[in-house]
Structure formats: structure tokens, C-alpha cells
The first five atom37 places (N, CA, C, CB, O) and aatype in JSON, in Angstrom:
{
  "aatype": [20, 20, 20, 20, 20, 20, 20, 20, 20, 20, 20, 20, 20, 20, 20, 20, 20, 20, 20, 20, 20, 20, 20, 20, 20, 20, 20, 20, 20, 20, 20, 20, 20, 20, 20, 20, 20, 20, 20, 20, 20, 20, 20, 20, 20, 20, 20, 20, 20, 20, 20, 20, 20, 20, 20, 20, 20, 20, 20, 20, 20, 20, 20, 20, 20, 20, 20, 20, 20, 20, 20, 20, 20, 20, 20, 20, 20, 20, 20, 20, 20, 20, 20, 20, 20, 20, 20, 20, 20, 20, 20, 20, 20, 20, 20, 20, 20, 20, 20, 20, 20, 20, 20, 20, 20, 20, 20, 20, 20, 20, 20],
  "atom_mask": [
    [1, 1, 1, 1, 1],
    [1, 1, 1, 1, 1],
    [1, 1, 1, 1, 1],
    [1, 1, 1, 1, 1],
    [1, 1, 1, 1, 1],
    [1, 1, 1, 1, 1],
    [1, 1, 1, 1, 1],
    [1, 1, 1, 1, 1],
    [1, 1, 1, 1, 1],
    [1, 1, 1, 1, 1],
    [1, 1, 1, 1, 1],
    [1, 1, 1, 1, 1],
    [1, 1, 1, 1, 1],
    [1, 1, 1, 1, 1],
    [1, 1, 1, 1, 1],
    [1, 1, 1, 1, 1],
    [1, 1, 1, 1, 1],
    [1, 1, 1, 1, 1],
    [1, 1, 1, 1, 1],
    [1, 1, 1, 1, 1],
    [1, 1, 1, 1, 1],
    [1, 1, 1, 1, 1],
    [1, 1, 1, 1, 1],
    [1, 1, 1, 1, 1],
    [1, 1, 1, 1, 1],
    [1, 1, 1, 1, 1],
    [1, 1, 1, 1, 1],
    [1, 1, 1, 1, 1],
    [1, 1, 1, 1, 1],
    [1, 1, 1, 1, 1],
    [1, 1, 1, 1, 1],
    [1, 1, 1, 1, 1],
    [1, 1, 1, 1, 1],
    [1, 1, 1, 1, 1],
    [1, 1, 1, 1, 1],
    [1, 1, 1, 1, 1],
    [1, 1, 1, 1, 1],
    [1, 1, 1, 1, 1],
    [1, 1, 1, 1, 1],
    [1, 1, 1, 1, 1],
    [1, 1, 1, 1, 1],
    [1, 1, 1, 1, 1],
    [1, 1, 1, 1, 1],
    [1, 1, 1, 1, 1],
    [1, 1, 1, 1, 1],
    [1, 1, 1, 1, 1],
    [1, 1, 1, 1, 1],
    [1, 1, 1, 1, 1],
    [1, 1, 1, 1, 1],
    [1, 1, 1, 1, 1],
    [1, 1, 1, 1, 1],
    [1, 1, 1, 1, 1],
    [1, 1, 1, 1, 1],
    [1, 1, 1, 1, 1],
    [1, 1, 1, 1, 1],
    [1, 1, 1, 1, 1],
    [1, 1, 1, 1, 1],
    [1, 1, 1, 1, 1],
    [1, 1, 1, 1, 1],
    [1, 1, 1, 1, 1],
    [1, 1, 1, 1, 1],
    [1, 1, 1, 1, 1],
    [1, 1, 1, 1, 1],
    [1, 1, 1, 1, 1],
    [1, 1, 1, 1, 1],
    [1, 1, 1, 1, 1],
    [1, 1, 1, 1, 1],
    [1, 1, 1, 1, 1],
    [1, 1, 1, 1, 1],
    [1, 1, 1, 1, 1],
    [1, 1, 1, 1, 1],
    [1, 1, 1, 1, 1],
    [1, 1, 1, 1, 1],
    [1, 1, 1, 1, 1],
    [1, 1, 1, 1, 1],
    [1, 1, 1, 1, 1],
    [1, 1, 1, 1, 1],
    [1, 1, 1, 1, 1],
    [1, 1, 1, 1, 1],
    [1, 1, 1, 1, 1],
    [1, 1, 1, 1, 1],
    [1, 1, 1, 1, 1],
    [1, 1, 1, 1, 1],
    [1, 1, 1, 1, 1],
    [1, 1, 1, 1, 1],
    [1, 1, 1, 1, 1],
    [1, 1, 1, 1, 1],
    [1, 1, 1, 1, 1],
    [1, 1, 1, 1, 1],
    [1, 1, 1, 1, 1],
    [1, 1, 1, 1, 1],
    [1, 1, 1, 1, 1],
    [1, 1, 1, 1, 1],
    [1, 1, 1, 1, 1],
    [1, 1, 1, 1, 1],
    [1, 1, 1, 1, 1],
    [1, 1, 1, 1, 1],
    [1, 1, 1, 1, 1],
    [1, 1, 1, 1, 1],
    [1, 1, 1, 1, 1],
    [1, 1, 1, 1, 1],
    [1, 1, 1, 1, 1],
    [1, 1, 1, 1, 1],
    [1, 1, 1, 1, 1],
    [1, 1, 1, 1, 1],
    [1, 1, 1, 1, 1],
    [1, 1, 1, 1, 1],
    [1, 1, 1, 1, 1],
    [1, 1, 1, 1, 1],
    [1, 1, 1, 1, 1],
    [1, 1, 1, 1, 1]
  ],
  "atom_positions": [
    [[28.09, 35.96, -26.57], [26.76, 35.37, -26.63], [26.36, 34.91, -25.24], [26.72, 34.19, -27.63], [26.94, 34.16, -24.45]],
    [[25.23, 35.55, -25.14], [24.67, 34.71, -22.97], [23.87, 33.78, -23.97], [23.11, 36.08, -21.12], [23.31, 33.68, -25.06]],
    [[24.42, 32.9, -22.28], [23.54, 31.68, -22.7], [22.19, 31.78, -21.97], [24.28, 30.23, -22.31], [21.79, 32.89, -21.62]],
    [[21.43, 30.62, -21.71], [19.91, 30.91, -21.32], [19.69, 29.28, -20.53], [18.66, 31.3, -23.01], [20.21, 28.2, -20.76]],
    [[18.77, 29.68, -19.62], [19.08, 28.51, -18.55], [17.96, 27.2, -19.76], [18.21, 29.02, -16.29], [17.24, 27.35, -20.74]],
    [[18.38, 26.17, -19.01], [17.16, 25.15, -19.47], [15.8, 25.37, -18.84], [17.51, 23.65, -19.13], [15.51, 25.86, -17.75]],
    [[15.28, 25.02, -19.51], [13.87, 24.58, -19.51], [13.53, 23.79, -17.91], [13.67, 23.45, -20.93], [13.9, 22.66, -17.62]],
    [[12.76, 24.68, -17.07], [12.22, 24.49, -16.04], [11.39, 23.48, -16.01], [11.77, 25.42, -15.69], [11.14, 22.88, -14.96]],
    [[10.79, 23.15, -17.29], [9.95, 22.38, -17.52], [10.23, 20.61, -18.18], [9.26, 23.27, -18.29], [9.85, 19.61, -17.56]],
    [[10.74, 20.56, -19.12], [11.67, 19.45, -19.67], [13.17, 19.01, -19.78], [11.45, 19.48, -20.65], [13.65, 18.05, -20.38]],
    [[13.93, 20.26, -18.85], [15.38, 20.22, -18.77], [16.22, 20.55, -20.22], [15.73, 18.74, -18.24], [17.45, 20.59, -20.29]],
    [[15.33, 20.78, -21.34], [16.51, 20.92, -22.35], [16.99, 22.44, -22.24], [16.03, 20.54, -23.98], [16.63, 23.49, -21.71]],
    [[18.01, 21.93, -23.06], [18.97, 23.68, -23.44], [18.78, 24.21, -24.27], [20.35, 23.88, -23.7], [19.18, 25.37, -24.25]],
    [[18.07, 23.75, -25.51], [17.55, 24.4, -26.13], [16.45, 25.74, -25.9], [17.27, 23.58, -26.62], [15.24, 25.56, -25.83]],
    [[17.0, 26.92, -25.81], [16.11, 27.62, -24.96], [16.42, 28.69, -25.92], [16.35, 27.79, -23.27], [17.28, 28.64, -26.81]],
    [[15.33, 30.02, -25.52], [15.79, 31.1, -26.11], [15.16, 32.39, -25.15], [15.36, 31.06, -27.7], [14.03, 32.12, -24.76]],
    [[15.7, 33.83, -24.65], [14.99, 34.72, -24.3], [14.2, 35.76, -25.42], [15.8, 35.29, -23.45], [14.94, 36.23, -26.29]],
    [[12.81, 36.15, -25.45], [12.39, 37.33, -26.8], [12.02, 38.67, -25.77], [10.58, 36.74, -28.05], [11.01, 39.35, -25.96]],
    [[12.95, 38.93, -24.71], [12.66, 39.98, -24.15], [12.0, 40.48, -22.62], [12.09, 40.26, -24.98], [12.24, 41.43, -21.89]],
    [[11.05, 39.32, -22.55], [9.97, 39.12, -21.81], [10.37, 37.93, -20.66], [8.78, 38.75, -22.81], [10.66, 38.18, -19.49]],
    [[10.32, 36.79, -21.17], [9.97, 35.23, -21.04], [11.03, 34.33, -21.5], [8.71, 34.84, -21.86], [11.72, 34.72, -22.44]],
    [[11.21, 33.47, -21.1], [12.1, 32.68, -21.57], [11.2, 31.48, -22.57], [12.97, 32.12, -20.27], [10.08, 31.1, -22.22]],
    [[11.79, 31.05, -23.65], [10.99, 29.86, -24.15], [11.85, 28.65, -24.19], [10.4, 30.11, -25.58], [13.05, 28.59, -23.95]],
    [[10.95, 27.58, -24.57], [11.61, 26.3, -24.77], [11.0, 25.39, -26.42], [11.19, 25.37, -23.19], [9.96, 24.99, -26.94]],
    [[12.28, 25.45, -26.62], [11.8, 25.14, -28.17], [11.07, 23.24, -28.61], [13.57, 25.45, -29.22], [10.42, 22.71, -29.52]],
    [[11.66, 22.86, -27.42], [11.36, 21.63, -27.57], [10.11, 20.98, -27.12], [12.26, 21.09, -27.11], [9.62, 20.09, -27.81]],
    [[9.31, 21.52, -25.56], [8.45, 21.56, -25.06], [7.52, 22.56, -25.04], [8.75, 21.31, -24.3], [6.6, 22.53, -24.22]],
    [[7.66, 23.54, -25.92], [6.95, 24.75, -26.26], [6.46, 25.73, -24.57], [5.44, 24.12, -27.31], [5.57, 26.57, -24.41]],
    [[7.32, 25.25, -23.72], [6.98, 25.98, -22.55], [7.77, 27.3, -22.52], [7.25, 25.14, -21.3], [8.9, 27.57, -22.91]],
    [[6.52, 28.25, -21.74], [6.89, 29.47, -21.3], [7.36, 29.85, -19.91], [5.95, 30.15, -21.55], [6.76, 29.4, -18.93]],
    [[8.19, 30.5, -19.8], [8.42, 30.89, -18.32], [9.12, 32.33, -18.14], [9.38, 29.75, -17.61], [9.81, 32.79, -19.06]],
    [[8.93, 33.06, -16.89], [9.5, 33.96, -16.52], [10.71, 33.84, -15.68], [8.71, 34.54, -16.08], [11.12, 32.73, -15.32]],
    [[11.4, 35.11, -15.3], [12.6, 35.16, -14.7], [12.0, 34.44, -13.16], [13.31, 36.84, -14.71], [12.47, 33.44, -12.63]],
    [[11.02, 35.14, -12.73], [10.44, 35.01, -11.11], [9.78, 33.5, -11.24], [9.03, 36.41, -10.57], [9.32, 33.08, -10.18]],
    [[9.67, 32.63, -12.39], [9.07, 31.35, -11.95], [10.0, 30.41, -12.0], [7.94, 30.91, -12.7], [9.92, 29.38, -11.33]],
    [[11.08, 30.71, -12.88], [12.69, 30.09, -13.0], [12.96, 30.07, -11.42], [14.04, 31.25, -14.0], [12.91, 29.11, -10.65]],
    [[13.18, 31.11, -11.22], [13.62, 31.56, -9.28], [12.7, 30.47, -8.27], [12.87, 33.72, -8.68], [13.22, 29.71, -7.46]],
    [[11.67, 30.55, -8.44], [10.98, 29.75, -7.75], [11.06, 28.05, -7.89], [9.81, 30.23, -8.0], [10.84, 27.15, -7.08]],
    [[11.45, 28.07, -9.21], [11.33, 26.38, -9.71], [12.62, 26.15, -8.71], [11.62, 25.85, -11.82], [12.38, 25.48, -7.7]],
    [[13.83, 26.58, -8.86], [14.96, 26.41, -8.25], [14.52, 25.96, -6.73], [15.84, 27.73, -8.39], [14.78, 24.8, -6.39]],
    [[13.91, 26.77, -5.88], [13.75, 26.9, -4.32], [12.76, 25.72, -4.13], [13.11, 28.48, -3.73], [12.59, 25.4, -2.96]],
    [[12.2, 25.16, -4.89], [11.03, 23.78, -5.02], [11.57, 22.68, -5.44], [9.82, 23.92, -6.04], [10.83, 21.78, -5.84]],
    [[13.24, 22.5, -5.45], [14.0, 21.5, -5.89], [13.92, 20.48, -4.14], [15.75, 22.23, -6.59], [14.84, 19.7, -3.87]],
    [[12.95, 20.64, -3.37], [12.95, 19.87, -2.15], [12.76, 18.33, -3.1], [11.54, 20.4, -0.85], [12.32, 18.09, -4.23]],
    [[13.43, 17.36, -1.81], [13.55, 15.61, -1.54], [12.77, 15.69, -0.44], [15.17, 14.78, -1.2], [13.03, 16.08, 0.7]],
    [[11.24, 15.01, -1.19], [9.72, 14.83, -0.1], [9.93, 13.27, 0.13], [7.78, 15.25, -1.01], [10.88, 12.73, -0.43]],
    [[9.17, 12.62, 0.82], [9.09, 11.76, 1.11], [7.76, 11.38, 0.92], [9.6, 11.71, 2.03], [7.17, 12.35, 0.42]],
    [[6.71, 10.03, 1.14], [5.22, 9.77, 0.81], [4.4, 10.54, 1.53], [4.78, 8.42, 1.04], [3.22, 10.64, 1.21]],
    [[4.96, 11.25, 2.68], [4.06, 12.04, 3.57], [4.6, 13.44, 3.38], [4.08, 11.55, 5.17], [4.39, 14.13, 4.38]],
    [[5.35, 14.19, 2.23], [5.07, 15.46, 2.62], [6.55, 15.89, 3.25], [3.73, 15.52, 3.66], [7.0, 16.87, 2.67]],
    [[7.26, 15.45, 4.14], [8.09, 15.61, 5.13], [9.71, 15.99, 3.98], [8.0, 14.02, 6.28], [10.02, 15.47, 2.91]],
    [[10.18, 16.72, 4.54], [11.57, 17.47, 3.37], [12.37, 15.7, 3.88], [12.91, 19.81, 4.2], [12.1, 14.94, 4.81]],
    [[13.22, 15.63, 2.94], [13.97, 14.54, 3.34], [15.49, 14.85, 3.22], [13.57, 13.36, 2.53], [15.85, 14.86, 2.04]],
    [[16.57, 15.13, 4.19], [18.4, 14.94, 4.44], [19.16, 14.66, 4.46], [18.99, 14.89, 4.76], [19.37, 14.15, 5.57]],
    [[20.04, 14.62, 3.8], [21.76, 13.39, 4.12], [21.58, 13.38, 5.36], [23.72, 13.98, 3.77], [21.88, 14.2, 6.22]],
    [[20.96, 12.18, 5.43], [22.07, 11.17, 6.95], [20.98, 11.09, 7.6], [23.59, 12.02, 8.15], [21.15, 10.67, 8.74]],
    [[19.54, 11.4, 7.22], [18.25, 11.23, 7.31], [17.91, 9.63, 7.96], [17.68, 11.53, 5.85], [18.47, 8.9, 7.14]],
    [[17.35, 8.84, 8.89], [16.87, 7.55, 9.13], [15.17, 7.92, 8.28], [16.92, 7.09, 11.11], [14.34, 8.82, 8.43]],
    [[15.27, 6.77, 7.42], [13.74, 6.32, 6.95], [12.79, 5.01, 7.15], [13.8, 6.33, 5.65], [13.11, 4.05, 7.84]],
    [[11.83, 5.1, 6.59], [11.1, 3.66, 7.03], [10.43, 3.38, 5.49], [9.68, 3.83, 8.56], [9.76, 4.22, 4.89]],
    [[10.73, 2.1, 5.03], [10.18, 1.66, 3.8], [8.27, 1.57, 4.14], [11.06, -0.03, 3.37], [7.68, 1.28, 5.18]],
    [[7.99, 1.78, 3.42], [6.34, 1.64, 3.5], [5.57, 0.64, 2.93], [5.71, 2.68, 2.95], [4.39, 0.43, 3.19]],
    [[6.51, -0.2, 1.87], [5.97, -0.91, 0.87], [6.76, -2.53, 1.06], [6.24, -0.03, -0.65], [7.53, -2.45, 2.02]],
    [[6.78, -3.25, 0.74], [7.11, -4.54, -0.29], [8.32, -4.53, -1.3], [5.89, -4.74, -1.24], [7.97, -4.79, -2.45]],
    [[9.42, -4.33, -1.15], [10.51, -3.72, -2.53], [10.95, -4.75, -3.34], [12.01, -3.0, -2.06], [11.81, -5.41, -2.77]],
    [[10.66, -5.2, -4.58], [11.62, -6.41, -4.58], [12.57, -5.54, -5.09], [11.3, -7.85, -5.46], [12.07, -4.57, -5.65]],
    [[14.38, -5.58, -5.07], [15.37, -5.34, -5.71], [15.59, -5.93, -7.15], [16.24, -5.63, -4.92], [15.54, -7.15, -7.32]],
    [[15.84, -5.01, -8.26], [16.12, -5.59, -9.51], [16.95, -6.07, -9.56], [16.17, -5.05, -10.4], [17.85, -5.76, -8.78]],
    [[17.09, -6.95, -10.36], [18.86, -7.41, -10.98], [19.44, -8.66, -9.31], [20.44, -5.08, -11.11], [20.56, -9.13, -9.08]],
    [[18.02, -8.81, -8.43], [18.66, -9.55, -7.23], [17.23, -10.09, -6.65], [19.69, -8.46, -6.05], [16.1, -9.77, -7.04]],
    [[17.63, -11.09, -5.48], [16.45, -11.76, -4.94], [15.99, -11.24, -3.88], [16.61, -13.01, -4.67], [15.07, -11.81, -3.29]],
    [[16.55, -10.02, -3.38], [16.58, -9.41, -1.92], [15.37, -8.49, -2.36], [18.18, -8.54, -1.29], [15.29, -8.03, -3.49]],
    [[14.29, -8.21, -1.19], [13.57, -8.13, -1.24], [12.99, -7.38, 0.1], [13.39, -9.05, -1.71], [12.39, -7.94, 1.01]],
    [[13.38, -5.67, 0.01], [12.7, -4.91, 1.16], [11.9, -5.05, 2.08], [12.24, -4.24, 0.91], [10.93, -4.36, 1.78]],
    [[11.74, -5.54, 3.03], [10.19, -5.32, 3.84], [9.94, -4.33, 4.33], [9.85, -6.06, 4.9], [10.65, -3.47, 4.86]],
    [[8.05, -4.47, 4.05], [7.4, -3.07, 4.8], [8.67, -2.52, 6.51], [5.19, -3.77, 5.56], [9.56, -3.25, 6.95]],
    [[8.38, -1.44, 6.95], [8.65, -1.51, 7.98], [10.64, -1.62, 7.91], [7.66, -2.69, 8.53], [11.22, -1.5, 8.99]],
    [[11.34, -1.79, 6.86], [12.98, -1.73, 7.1], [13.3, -0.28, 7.75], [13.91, -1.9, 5.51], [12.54, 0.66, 7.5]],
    [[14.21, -0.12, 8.43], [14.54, 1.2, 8.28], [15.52, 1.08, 7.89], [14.51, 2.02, 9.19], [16.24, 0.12, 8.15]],
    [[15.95, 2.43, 6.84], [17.36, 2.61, 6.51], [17.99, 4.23, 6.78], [17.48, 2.18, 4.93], [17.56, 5.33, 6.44]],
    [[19.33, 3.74, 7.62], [19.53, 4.76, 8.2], [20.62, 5.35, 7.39], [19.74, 4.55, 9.52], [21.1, 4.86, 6.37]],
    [[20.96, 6.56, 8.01], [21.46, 7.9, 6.93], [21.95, 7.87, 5.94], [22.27, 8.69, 7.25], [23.11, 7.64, 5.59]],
    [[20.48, 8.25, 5.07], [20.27, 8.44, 3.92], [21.09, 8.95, 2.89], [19.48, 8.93, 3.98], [21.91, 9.56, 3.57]],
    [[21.5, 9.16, 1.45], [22.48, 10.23, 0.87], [21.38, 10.59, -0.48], [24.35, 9.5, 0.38], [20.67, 9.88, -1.19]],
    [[21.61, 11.86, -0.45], [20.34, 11.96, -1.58], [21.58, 12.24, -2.95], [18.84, 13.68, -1.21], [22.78, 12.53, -3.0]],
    [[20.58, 12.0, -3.83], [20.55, 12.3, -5.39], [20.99, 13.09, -5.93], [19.66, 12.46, -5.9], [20.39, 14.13, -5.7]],
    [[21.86, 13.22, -6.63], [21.99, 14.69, -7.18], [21.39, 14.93, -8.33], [23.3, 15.11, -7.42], [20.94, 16.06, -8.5]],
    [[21.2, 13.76, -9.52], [21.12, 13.94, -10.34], [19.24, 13.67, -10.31], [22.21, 13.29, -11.03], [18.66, 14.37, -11.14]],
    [[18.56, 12.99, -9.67], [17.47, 12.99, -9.31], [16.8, 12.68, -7.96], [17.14, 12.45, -10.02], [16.91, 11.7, -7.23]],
    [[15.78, 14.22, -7.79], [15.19, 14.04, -6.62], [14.27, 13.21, -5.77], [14.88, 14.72, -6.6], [14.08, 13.29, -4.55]],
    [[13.69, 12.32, -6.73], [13.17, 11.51, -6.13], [13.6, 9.84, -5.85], [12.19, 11.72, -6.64], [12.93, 8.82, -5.64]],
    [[14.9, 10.1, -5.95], [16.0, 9.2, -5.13], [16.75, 8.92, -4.34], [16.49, 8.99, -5.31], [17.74, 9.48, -4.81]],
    [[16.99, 8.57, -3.65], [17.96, 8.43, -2.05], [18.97, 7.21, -1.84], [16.84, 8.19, -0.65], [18.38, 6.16, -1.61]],
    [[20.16, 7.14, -1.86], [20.85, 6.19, -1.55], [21.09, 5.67, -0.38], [21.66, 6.36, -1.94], [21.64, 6.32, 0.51]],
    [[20.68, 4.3, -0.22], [20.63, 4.18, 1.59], [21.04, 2.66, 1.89], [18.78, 4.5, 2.38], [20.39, 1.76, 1.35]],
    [[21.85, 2.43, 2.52], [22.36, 0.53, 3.04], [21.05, 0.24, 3.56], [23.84, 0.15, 4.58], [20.5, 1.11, 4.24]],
    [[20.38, -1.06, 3.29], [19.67, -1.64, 3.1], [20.11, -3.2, 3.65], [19.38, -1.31, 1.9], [20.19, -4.0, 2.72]],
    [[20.39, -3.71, 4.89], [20.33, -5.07, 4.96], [22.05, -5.18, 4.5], [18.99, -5.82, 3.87], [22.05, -6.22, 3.84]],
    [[23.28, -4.73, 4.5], [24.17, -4.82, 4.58], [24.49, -4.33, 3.3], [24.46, -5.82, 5.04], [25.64, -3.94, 3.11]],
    [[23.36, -4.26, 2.04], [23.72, -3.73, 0.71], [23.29, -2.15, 0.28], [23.07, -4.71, -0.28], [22.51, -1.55, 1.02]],
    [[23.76, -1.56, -0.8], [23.48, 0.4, -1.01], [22.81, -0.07, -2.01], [24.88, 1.85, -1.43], [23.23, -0.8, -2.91]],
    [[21.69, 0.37, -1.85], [20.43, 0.24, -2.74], [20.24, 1.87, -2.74], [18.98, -0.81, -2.04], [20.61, 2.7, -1.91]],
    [[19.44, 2.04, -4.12], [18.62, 3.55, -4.24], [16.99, 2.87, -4.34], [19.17, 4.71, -6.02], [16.48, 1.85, -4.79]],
    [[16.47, 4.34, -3.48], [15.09, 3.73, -2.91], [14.69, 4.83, -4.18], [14.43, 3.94, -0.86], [15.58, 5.51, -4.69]],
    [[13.32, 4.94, -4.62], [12.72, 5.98, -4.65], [11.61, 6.57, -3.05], [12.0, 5.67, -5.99], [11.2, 5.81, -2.17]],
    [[11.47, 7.45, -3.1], [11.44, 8.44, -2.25], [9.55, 8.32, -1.79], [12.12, 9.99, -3.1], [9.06, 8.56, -0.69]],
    [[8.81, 7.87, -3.1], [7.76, 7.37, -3.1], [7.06, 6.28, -1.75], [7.94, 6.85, -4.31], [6.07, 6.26, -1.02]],
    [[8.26, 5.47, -2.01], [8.52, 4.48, -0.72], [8.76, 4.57, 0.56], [9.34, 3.89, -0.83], [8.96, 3.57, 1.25]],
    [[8.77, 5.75, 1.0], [9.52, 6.16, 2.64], [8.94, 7.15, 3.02], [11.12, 6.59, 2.78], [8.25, 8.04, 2.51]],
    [[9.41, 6.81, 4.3], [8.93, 7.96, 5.21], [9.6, 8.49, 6.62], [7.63, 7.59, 5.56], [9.97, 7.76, 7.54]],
    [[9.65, 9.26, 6.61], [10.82, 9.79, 7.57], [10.48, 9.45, 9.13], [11.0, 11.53, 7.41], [11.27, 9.77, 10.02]]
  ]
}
């Protein structure tokens, strides 16, 4: 039995091929072999401006952060230097912060 990739669109596995297209049973999305290919190569870590973002990357907070679960509290203007990205999601970055490893979202920075 082949299996069939997830869903480009909602990540499930529930998937099926009818020849053509791949479907997704859960999100009712359609896709082809050549937009699968492409979704893959668009897995870039952007930053608020656009800019690809790298392990070991220096960034600049843009915003105000407060930290959850603590009283520490980002300022505009921190930089945090080399970055470690996400594996499990791209619009996250792990980065020391003021002596502590905080995950930024990606929303927040800029290279």
C-alpha cells in the first residue's frame, strides 16, 4: 500500500490520490503533484520585512514583548543574536534574550 503525503493545506494524513490530484478528506482541499513540490520550496522563515531568516542569524525585536509565564519584558530595539529556527514551526525562532532562551515569533523581528 503507498502512502500519500499530508495535506499541503491543513497538515492531516488523512489523504487520498484518484489519479489526477491528491485530496484531503478533512479540509476538502485539492492539490497537484507540481503544487505539493512548490509548497515544500515556500517552507522559507520570513521575518516582518520580507527578509529569509538563518541559524545563527542576529535580529532586532520591533515591538514591546511581554514574556508569558514571567515579568521580563522585551524591548523595542533588543537584539538577539544567533538565532535557531523551528522545526516544528516556521514562524518561530529560538533566541537568548537578556541572559534567558525565549521563542520569538518571527512577526516581531527583523533582520
Amino acid at each position: 500500500m503507498s502512502t500519500t503525503p499530508n495535506c499541503i493545506k491543513c497538515g492531516s494524513a488523512v489523504t487520498y490520490f484518484d489519479g489526477s490530484s491528491f485530496h484531503c478528506t478533512e479540509c476538502f482541499h485539492e492539490w497537484t503533484q507540481e503544487e505539493m513540490e512548490n509548497a515544500v520550496k515556500e517552507d522559507k522563515v520570513i521575518d516582518s520585512n520580507g527578509n529569509e531568516l538563518f541559524d545563527g542569524d542576529d535580529v532586532t525585536v520591533i515591538k514591546d514583548l511581554k514574556v508569558k509565564g514571567s515579568s521580563m519584558v522585551v524591548k523595542r530595539g533588543t537584539r538577539a543574536r544567533g538565532i535557531r529556527l523551528s522545526q516544528e514551526d516556521p514562524t518561530h525562532v529560538q533566541a537568548r534574550v537578556d541572559g534567558q532562551t525565549i521563542f520569538l515569533k518571527t512577526d516581531f523581528l527583523k533582520k
